[in-house]
Every structure is written in C-alpha cells, then in structure tokens.
C-alpha positions in Angstrom: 21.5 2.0 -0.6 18.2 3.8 0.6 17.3 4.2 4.1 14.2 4.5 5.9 13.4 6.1 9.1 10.7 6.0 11.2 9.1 8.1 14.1 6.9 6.7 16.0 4.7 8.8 18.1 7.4 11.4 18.4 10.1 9.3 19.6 12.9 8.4 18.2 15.4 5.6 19.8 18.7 6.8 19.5 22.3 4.6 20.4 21.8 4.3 23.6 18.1 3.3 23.3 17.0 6.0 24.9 13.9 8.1 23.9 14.4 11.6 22.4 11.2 13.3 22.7 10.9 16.2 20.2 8.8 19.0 21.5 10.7 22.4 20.6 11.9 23.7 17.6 15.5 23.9 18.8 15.0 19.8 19.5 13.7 18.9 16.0 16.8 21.3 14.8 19.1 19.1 16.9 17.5 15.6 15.5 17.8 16.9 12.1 21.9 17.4 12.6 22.2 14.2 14.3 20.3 12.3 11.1 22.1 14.0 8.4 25.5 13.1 10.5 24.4 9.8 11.2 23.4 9.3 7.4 25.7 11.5 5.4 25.9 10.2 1.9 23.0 8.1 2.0 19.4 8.1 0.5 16.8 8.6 3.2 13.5 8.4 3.5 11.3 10.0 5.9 7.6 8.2 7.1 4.9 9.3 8.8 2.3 6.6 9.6 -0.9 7.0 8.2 -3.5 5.6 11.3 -7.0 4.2 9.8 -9.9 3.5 12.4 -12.1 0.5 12.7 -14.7 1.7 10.0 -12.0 2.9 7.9 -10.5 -0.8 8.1 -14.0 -2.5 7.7 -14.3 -0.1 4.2 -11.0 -1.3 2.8 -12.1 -5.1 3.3 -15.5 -4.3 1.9 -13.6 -2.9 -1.3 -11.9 -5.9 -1.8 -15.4 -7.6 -1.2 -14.1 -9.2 1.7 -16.3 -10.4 4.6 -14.5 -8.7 7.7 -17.1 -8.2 11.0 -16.1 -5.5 13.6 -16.0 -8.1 16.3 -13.3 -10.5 14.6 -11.3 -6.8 13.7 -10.9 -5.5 17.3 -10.1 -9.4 18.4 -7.3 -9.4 16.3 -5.9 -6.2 17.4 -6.3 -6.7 21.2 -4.4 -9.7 20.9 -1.8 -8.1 18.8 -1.9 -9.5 15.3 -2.3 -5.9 13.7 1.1 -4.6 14.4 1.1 -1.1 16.4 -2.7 -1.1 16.8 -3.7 0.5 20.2 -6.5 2.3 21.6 -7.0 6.2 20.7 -9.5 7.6 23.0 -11.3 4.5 23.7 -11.4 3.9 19.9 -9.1 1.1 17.9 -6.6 2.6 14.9 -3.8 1.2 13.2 -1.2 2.2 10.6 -3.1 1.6 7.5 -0.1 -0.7 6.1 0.3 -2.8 8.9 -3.2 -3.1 9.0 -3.0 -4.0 5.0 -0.6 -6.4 5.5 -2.7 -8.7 8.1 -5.7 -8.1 5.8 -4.3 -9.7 3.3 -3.1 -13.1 5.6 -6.7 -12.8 7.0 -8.2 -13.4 3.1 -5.7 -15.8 2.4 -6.7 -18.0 6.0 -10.5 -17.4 4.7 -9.6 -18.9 1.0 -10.6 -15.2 -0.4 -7.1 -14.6 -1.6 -8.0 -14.6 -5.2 -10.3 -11.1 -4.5 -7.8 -9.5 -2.4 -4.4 -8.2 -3.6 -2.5 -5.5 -1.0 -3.1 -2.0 -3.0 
C-alpha cells in the first residue's frame, strides 16, 4: 500500500487538526519521527507542489494548441475551479497539476478534447 503525503505551505494537519508549523530544524526533526511512527512499514511518498503562474499556464494550453485567453484563466481561478490557486504577490499561481487537471475539463467543455491529453 503506498502513501502519499502532502505539505502544503509548510503546514501539516496533524490528529487533532491542528497546524504544525515547521520553522526550525529541531521541528522538521520532530515531524520526521512523528511520520515514520505514524507510517512504519509503509511506502511513502513525499510531494512538493510545483506552482506555475498565469503565462506559464497560458504556454501549456498553447502547447496543446489550445485557445485559453488570460481573462477566462484568472476567472476561473478567482472563482475557485483551479484547486489551491491564490494570489502570490498580487500575481495568480497554481499547482501545475491541479491546474492540468482543469485544463483538461476546460478542452473537453470547448470540444478540443481530441488535441489535448494531460502530460
């Protein structure tokens, strides 16, 4: 059985769904003991989110020749349909596979399914 954990934003929500913020050495020690307790025996993988901005985003439809404008991508993520999108400094980003996955629901609502395949 293979695991996957995920940090978001260096939080972690542990059993009592608190947040455990990790900002010293002797803190990332102690989250490491905790997971290898928690997951003894077990496969585990560790993620880190890679975030994409807005041109990066526009690029990956262009690959895929698909017709994406900049206003329809920031509607879409300020009204939440790109999982985990936020503002960074006034500018949008999103986790590149989120963002992949709504790509590819966005070609298929547009009929430009057959060009686009998640990669």
């Amino acid at each position: 059985m293979d695991v996957s954990l995920i940090i978001v934003q260096a939080g972690l929500l542990n059993i009592d769904q608190g947040i455990m913020r990790i900002e010293t050495i002797e803190q990332l020690q102690r989250l490491h003991e905790m997971i290898g307790e928690a997951l003894a025996g077990q496969n585990v993988t560790i993620t880190v989110d890679k975030y994409i901005d807005t041109v990066q985003m526009i690029e990956i439809a262009q690959s895929y020749s698909l017709e994406l404008s900049g206003t329809t991508l920031r509607s879409a993520m300020d009204r939440g349909n790109i999982k985990r999108a936020h503002k960074d400094g006034g500018r949008w980003v999103a986790p590149e596979a989120e963002y992949r996955q709504w790509l590819e629901k966005f070609a298929q609502k547009k009929g430009q399914a057959r060009r686009y395949a998640v990669g």
